[in-house]
C-alpha atoms as one frame of an Amber mdcrd trajectory, in Angstrom:
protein
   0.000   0.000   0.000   2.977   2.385   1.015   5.128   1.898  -2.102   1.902
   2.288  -4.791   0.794   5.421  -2.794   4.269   6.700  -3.449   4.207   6.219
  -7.029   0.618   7.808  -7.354   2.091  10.661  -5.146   5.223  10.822  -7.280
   3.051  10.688 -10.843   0.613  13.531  -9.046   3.105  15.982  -8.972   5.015
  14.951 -11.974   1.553  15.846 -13.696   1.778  19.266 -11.529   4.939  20.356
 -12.575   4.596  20.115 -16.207   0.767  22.267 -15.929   3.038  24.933 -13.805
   5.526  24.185 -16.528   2.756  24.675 -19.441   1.359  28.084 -17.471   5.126
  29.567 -17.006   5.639  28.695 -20.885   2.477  30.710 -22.072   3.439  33.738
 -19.657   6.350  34.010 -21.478   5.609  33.156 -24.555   2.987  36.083 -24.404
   5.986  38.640 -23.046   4.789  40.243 -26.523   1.282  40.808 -26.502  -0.566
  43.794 -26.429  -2.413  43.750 -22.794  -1.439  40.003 -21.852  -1.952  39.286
 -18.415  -0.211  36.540 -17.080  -1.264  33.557 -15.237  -0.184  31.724 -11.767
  -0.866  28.613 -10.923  -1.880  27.512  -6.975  -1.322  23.957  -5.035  -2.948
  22.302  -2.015  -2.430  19.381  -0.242  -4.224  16.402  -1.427  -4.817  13.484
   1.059  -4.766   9.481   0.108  -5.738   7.996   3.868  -5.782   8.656   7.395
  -4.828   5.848   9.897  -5.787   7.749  13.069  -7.692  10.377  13.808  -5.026
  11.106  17.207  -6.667  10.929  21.133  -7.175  13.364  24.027  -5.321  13.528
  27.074  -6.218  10.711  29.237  -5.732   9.087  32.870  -3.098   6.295  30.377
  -2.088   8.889  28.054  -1.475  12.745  29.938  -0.886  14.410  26.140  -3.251
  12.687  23.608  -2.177  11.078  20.369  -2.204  13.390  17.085  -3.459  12.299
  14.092  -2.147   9.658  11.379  -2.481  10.996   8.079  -0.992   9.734   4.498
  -0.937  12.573   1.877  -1.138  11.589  -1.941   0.834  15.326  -2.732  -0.700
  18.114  -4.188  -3.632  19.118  -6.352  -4.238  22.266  -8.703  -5.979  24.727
  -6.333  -6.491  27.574  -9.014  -5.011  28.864 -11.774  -5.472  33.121 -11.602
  -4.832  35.609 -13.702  -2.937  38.569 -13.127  -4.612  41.734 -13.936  -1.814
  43.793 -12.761  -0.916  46.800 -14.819   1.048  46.497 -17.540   3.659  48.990
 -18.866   1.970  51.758 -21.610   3.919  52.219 -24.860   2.904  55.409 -26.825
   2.258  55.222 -30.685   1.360  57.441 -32.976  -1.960  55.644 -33.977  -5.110
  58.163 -32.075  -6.963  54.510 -32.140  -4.505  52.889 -30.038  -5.878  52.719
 -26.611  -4.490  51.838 -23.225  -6.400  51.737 -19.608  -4.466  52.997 -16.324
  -6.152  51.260 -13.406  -9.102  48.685 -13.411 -11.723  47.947 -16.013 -11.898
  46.186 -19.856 -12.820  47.042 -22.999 -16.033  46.575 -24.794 -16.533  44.665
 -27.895 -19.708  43.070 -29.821 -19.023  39.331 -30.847 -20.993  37.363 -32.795
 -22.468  35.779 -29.507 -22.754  39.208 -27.225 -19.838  41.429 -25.678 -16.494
  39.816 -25.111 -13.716  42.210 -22.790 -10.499  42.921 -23.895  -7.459  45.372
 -22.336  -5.592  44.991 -25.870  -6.442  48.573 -26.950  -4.857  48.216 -30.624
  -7.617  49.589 -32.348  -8.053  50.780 -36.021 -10.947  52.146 -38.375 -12.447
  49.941 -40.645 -13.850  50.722 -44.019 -16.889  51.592 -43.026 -15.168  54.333
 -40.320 -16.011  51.504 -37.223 -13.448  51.309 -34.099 -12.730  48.051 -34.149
 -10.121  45.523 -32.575  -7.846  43.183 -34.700  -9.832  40.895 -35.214 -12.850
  43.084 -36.569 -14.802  43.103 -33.187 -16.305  46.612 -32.930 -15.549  48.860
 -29.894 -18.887  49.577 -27.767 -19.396  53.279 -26.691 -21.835  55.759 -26.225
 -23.262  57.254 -29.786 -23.714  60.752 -30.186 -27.312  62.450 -31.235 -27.659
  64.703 -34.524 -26.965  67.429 -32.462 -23.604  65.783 -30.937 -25.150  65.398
 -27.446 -24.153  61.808 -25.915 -26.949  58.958 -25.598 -25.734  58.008 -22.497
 -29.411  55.436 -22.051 -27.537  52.102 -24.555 -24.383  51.113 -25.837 -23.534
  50.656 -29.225 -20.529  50.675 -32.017 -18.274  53.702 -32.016 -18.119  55.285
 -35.523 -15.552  58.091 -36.606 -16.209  59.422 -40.197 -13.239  61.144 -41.439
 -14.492  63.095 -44.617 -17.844  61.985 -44.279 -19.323  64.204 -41.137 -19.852
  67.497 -41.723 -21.042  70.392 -39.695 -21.756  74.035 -39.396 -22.300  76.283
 -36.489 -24.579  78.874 -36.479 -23.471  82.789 -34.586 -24.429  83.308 -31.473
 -21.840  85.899 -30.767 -20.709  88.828 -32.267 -18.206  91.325 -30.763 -17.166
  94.945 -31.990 -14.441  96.847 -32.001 -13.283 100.305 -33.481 -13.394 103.867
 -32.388 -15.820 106.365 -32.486 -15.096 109.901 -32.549 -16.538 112.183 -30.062
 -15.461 115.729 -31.747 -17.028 115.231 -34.822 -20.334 116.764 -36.188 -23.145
 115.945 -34.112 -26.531 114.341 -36.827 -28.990 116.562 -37.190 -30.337 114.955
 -40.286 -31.307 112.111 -42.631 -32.152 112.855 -46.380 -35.024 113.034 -47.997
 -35.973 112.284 -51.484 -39.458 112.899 -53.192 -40.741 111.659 -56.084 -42.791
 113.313 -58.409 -46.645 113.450 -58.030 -49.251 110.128 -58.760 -52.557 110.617
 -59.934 -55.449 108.229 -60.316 -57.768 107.967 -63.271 -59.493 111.560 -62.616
 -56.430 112.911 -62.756 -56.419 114.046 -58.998 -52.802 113.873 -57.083 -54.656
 114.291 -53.876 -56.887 111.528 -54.107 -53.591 109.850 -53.733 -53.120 108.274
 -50.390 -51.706 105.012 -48.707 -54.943 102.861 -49.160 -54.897 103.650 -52.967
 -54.764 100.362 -54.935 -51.343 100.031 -56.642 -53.205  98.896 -60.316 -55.249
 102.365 -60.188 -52.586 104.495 -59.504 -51.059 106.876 -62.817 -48.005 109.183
 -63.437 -49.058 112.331 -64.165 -49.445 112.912 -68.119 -50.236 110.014 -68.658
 -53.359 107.296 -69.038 -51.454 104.045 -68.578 -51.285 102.663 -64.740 -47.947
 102.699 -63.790 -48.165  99.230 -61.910 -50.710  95.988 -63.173 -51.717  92.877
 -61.126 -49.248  90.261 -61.517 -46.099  92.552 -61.662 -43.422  91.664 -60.208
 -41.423  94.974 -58.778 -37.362  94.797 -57.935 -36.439  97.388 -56.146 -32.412
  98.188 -55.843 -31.298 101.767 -54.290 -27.899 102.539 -52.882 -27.189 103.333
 -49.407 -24.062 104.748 -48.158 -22.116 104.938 -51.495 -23.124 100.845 -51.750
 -26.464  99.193 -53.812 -28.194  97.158 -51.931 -29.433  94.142 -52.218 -32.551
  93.574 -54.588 -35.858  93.101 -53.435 -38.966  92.219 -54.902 -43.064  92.685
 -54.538 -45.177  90.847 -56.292 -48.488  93.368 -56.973 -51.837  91.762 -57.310
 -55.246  93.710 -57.122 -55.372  94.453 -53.859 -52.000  95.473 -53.488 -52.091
  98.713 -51.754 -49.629 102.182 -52.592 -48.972 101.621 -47.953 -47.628  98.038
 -49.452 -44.924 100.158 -51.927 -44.328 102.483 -49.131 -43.105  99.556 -46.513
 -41.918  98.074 -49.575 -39.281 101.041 -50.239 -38.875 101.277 -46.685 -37.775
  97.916 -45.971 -35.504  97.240 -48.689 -33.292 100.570 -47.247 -33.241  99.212
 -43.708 -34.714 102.673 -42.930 -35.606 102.194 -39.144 -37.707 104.273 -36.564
 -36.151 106.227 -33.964 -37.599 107.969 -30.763 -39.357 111.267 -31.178 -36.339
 113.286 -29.563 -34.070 112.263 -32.654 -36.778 113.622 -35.175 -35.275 116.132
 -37.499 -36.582 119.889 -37.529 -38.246 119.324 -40.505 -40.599 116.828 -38.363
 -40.633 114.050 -41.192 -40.319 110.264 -39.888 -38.351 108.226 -41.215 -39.641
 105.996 -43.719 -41.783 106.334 -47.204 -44.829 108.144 -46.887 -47.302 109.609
 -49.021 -47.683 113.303 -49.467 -51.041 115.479 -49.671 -50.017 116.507 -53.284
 -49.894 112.566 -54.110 -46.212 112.135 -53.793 -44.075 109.164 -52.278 -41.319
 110.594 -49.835 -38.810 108.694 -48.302 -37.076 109.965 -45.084 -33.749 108.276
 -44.077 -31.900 107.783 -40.903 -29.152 110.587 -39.832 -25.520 109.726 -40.520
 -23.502 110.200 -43.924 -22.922 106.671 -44.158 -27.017 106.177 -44.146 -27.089
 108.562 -47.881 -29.267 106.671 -49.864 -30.609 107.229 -53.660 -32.598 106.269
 -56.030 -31.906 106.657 -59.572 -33.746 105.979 -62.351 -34.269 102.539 -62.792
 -33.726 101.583 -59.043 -37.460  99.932 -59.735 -38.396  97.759 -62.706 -40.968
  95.604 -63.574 -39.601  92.171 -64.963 -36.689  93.689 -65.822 -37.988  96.749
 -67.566 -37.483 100.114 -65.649 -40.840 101.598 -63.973 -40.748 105.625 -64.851
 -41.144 107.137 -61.179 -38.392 109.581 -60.630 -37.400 110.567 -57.489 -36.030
 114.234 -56.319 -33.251 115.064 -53.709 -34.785 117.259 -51.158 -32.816 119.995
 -49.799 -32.027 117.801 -47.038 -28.982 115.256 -46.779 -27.695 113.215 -43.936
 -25.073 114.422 -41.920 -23.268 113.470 -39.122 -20.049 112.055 -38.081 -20.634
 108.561 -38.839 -18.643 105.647 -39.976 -20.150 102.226 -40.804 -18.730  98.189
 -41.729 -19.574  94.735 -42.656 -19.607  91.573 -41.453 -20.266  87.604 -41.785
 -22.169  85.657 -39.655 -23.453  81.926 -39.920 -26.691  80.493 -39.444 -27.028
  76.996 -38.556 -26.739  75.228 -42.191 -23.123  77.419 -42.556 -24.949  79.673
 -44.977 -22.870  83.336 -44.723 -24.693  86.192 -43.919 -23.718  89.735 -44.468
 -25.145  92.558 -41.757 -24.036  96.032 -41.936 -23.271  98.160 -38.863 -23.176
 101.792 -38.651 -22.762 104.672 -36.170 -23.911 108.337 -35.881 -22.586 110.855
 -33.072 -26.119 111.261 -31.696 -25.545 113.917 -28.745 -22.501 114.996 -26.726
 -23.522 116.444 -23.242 -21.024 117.064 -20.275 -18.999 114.088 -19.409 -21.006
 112.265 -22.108 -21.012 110.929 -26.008 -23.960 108.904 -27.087 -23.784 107.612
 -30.574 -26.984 105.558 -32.416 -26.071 102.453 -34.172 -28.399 100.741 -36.983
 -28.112  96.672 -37.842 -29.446  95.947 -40.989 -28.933  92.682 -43.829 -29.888
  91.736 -46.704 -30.036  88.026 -46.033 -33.440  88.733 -43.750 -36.321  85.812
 -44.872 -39.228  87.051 -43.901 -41.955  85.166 -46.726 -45.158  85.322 -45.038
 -47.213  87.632 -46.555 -49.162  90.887 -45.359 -51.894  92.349 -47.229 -52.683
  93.362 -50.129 -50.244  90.496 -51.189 -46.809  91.977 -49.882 -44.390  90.242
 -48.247 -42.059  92.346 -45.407 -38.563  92.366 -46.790 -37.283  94.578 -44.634
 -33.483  94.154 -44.174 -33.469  96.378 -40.742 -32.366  94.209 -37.535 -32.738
  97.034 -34.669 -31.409 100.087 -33.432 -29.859 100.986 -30.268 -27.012 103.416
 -28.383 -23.600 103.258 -26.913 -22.512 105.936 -24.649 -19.241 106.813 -23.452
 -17.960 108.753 -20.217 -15.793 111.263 -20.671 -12.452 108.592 -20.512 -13.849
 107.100 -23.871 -15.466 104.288 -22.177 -18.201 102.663 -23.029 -21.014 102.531
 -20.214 -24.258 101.428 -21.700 -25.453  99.232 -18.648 -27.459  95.975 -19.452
 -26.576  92.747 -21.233 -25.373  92.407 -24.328 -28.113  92.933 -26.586 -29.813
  90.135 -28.907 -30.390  90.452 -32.858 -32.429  88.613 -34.786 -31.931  87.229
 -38.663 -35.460  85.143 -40.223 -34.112  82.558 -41.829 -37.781  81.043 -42.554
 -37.918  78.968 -45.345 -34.472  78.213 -45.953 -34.142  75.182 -43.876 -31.805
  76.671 -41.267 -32.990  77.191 -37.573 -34.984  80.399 -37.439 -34.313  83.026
 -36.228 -30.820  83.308 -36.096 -30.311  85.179 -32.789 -26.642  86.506 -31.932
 -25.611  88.950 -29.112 -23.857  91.476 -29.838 -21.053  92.348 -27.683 -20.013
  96.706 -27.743 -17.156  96.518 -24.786 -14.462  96.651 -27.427 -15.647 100.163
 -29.392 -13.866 103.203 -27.206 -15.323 106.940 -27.298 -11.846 107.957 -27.830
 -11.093 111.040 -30.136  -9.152 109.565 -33.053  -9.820 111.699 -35.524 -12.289
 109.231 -37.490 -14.811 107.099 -36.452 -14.146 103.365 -37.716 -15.699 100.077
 -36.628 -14.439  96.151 -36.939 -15.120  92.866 -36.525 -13.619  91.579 -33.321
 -14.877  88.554 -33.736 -17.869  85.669 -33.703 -18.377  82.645 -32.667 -20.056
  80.897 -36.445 -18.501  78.581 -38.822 -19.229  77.744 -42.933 -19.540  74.052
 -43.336 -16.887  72.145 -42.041 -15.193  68.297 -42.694 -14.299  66.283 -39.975
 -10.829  65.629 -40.455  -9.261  64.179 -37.359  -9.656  63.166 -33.762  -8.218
  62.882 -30.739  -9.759  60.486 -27.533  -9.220  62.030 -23.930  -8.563  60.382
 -20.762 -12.647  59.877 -19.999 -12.870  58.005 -23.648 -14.528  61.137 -25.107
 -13.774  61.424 -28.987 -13.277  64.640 -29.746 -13.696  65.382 -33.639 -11.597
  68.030 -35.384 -13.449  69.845 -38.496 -11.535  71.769 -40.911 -13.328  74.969
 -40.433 -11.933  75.214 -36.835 -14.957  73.756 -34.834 -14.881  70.563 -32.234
 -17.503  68.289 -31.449 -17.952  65.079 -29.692 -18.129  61.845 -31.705 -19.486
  59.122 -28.786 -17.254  57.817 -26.065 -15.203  54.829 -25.450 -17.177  52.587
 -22.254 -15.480  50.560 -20.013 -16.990  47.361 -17.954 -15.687  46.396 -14.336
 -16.549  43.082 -13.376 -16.731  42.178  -9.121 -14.267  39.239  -9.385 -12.169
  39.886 -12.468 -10.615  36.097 -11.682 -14.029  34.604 -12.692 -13.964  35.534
 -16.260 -13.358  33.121 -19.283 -10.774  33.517 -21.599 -11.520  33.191 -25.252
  -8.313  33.082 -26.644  -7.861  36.437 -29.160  -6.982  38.686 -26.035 -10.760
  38.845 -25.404 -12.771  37.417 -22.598 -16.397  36.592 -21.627 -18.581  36.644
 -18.680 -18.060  33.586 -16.622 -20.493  32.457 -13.373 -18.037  33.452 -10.970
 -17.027  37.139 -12.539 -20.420  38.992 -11.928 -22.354  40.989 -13.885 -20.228
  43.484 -16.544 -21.257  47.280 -14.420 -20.347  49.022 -18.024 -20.127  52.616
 -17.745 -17.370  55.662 -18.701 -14.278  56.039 -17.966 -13.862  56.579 -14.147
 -17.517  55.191 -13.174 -17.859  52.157 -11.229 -13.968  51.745  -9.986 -12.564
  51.880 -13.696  -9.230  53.647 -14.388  -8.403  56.150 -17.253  -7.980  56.102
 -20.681  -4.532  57.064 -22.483  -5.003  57.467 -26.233  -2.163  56.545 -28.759
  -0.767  54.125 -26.430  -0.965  50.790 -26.155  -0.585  48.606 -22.435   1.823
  46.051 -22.900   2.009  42.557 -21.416   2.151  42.440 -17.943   4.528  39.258
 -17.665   7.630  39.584 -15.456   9.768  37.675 -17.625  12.700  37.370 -15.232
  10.492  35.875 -12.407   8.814  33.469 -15.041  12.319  32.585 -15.420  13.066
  31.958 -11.892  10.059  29.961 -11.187  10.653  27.697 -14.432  14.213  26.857
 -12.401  12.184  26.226  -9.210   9.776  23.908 -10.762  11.862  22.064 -13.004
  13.682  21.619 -10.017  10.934  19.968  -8.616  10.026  17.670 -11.708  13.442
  16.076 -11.017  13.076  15.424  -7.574   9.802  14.043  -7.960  11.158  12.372
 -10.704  13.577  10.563  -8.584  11.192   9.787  -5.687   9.774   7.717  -8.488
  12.582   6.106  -9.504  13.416   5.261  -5.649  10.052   3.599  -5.512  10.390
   1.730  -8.358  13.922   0.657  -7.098  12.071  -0.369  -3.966   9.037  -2.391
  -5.730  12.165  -4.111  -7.630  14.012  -5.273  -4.533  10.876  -6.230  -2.741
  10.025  -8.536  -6.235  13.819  -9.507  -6.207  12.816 -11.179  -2.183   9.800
 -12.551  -2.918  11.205 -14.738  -6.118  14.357 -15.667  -4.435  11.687 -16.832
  -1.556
């Protein structure tokens, strides 16, 4: 019984040795790959019989007997992995990922998630993150408006060249000077044209709620407008023609319809009562009693405006209404620019800014800016069939102290572009930001650009990923957005998963349930992009502990051969018996 328990003891841990032996050669064999972790293998005792159980102390006996037990060696115990940190090698691949700390990566198998901390990921041809083997990264997606969906995991795309994106102004800042010794406005000109009559040849019988088709120039019998005209109307303001315009007249389009017609298309915008001129005119086209349109402008030399002949035509052919420069021109010191801003498609968008010294009192400078573009959508009609093209945006002041400073109090205030109809968010709103302009005296008045926050279309052309597993995409027209985000699962016992061979591993009964979350959530380290975590095996202690249990093979080795020798003699006695 002795000698065959000693050869089943001896063949136990001959059979231990080479599994140690088989888990030592894989640790190092794997030295090399990308987020290896090694392996260790444990022993306990195994027993073959016990003779005794031992005795207490008795009146025979004072100290007991202990027990009699026969061991059979040693059994595999467990074989764990290591998930130690391994050393992080930077690449110059943005795909390659590494984790510092705790947690795996995500990926979609054919048969549900498998975990993985080899981060040497690429894009595949259809712009996918995706491991070696083609297993697609998990992650949180991104919505249209590149918000995260935080609610479901799912695979991580990047499309270089593919994405595009605009963004749309929501700030504008000024800058420039504006000169407080100048020529205070008094002003705005004022242009008449001659006189309208209607079909009794009566001027006065002229007024706003004439119908457009009934309305005549004087000396003649022909209407100067019919129903399905359409009118362009293209003055210059400022030394500059303006955009074009157009009214479409039907027959109850109304001579109040021309006047906010004319008015609109020069941005000509209401002020308050204590900036009306002497002459007492508001601003804007009215009619006269004699029958004639007149058209009041805003003060300021950059807000000249006229209209020459053929300023208005009807389909291309020039409508014969004159109009007369009254004695009145704007003045003012005054200085004026334009700009670009963005709605949300990336569409540019031109407004025009302009000053005019309003008032100078002691320790004070206030000077009255207008906003106006030409880009304003504004296609619902009014009545009598017009639709309100007006290019105005708003009006407003800036007043300075008497150190040039600007000290309008409130906000920054809010503009407003329509952009109905042209399948861009409307309106576009932007503030616009006056701390930059100074009241300084320089001699002339100028205003710039200082800068806004909009973009044109853009290309996504590259990407970095952060240390929370956020991709953050890089557009060629200078904006950033986020792509998704990289997700990493922590698992309660780590030792309980399943390896699938492929660096990958799976859910196994004794691992718990995957908590997958970001980067940082639920006890999972960082990410470090273009970097890869190398294999954590300690090749010099692998080496060490081959010795050790090769070692041991031979002695149990030659614990077998003793037995053997012994089994021999004791056959050797009982033949020679």
């Amino acid at each position: 019984m002795g000698l065959t328990s000693a050869l089943n003891t001896s063949l136990n841990a001959l059979s231990l040795n080479e599994t140690a032996i088989s888990i030592i050669g894989n640790n190092i064999a794997n030295a090399n790959t990308t987020g290896f972790k090694s392996s260790d293998i444990e022993f306990a005792t195994q027993l073959s019989q016990t003779l005794s159980f031992g005795s207490a102390p008795n009146g025979t006996i004072d100290g007991g007997t202990n027990p009699v037990q026969v061991g059979l060696g040693a059994t595999t115990a467990a074989v764990s992995t290591n998930f130690g940190q391994g050393s992080l090698e930077t690449t110059n691949n943005p795909a390659n990922l590494a984790i510092q700390g705790d947690g795996l990566f995500v990926l979609q198998s054919a048969g549900g998630p498998v975990y993985s901390r080899d981060g040497s990921f690429s894009l595949s041809s259809s712009n996918q993150l995706q491991n070696s083997q083609g297993l697609p990264v998990q992650g949180f997606a991104v919505d249209s408006n590149y918000n995260l969906v935080t609610t479901g995991t799912s695979n991580i795309s990047i499309p270089l060249g593919q994405a595009h994106i605009a963004q749309a102004t929501s700030n504008v800042a000024m800058t420039g000077a504006l000169d407080p010794t100048g020529q205070v406005a008094t002003q705005g000109t004022l242009q008449t044209s001659q006189a309208l009559i209607d079909s009794s040849n009566n001027s006065a019988a002229i007024t706003s709620g004439s119908l457009l088709i009934n309305v005549e120039q004087s000396g003649s019998t022909t209407p100067l407008f019919t129903a399905g005209q359409t009118l362009s109307f293209s003055p210059t303001k400022g030394g500059a023609t303006l955009g074009t315009k157009t009214l479409k007249v039907t027959s109850t389009t109304t001579m109040q319809n021309l006047e906010d017609f004319m008015t609109q298309t020069l941005g000509l915008q209401s002020v308050p009562a204590s900036e009306t001129d002497a002459d007492g005119i508001s601003v804007g086209a009215s009619i006269t009693a004699g029958g004639q349109i007149q058209i009041k402008g805003n003060r300021g030399t950059v807000n000249d405006f006229n209209i020459p002949v053929g300023s208005l035509t009807s389909n291309g052919t020039a409508v014969p209404l004159s109009f007369t420069p009254g004695p009145n021109r704007a003045n003012g010191e005054s200085t004026a620019t334009s700009f670009t801003v963005y709605d949300s498609l990336g569409t540019p968008l031109t407004v025009r800014m302009s000053a005019v010294l309003d008032s100078v009192a002691p320790n004070a400078t206030t000077f009255r800016y207008f906003l106006e573009s030409p880009d304003q959508q504004n296609p619902t009609p009014s009545g009598g069939g017009a639709a309100p093209v007006s290019i105005a945006l708003g009006t407003g002041t800036i007043t300075f102290n008497s150190q040039g400073q600007e000290v309008t109090s409130g906000s920054a205030p809010v503009y407003s572009i329509n952009r109905a109809a042209t399948g861009a968010v409307s309106p576009l709103n932007f503030a616009l930001d006056l701390t930059g302009i100074s009241g300084i005296s320089s001699g002339t008045s100028n205003l710039a650009l200082k800068s806004q926050d909009g973009t044109s279309p853009g290309t996504l052309t590259s990407y970095v990923i952060d240390s929370q597993g956020r991709i953050n995409g890089s557009f060629d027209n200078g904006v950033t957005r986020v792509l998704g985000q990289v997700v990493l699962a922590h698992f309660a016992n780590p030792q309980g998963l399943i390896q699938d061979g492929s660096n990958t591993f799976s859910q196994g009964l004794g691992s718990g349930v995957a908590q997958v979350g970001p980067p940082g959530a639920n006890g999972t380290g960082s990410i470090q992009s273009s970097s890869l975590e190398l294999s954590n095996t300690d090749v010099s202690k692998s080496l060490v502990d081959l010795i050790n249990v090769s070692t041991n093979y031979q002695s149990d080795a030659q614990v077998l051969n003793t037995t053997n020798q012994l089994l021999n003699q004791l056959l050797t006695i009982v033949r020679n018996g």
